[in-house]
N, C-alpha and C positions, 0 to 999 in steps of 0.2 A: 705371400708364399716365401718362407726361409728355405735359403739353399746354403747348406754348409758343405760346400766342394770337397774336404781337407775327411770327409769322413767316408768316402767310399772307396770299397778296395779293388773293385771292378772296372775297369777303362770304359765298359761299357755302361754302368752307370754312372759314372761320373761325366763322361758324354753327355746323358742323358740331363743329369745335374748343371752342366753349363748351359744347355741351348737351354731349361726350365730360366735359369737367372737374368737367359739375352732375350727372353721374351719379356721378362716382368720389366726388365728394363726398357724394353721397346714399347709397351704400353705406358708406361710412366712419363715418357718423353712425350707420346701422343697427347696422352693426359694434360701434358703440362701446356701444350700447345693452347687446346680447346680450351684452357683456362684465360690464358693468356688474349686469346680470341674472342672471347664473352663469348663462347657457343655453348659451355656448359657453366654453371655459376659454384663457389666455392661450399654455399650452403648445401647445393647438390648432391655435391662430393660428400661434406662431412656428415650429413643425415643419411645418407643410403652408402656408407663404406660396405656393407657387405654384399653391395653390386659392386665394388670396386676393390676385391680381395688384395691387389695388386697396389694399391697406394696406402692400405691399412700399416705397412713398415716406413713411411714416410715419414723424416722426419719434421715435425713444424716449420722450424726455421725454415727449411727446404722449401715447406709450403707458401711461406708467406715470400719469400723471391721472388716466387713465379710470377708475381700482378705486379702492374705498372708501379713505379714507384716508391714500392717498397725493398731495398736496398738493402742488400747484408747486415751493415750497422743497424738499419731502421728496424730489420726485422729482430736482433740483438736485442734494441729498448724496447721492442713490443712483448716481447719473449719474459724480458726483466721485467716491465709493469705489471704483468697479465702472472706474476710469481711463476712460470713455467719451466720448468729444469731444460738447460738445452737440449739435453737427450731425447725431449718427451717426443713421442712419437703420434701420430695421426688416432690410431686405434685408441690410445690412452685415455684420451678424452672425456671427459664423461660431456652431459647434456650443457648445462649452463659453463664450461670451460667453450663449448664450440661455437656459444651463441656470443659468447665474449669478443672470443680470436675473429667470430666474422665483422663486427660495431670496429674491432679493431685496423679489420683490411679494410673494412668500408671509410674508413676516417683518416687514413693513409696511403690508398692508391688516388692514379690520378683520375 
């Protein structure tokens, strides 16, 4: 879910527009948790994003942080091997980029 704060003229939906952005962000933290936990797996996540509307704005890089091991810079060279724009985002994906990024965390966490 895109929340662009900077375009409502109403106090009250704009209200409405920050508690939307403190929830995605509060799910995403969770998210990142249960990842980090082996309770959910990352294949999970990127087959079924549209049970997880809320990390489909996710960017990659971002993604591959979360797991053991895989460190800013490492997530950097895996980003550059895999020819992925750093921008690219979770949703972007198509089918064999997903199956890539995951051979990729799989060979890189601990």
């Amino acid at each position: 879910m895109r929340v662009n704060i900077q375009n409502y003229t109403t106090e009250e939906s704009r209200s409405k527009a920050v508690e939307a952005a403190r929830n995605v962000r509060r799910q995403r933290v969770q998210m990142y948790e249960e990842l980090k936990n082996g309770n959910v797996t990352a294949e999970h996540i990127l087959f079924n994003l549209d049970d997880y509307e809320f990390m489909k704005r996710v960017r990659v890089r971002r993604f591959l942080t979360v797991f053991k091991g895989i460190s800013n810079s490492k997530a950097d060279e895996i980003m550059e091997k895999l020819g992925y724009s750093k921008t690219k985002r979770l949703q972007g994906l198509g089918h064999i980029q997903k199956t890539n990024l995951l051979l990729a965390i799989e060979r890189n966490r601990w």
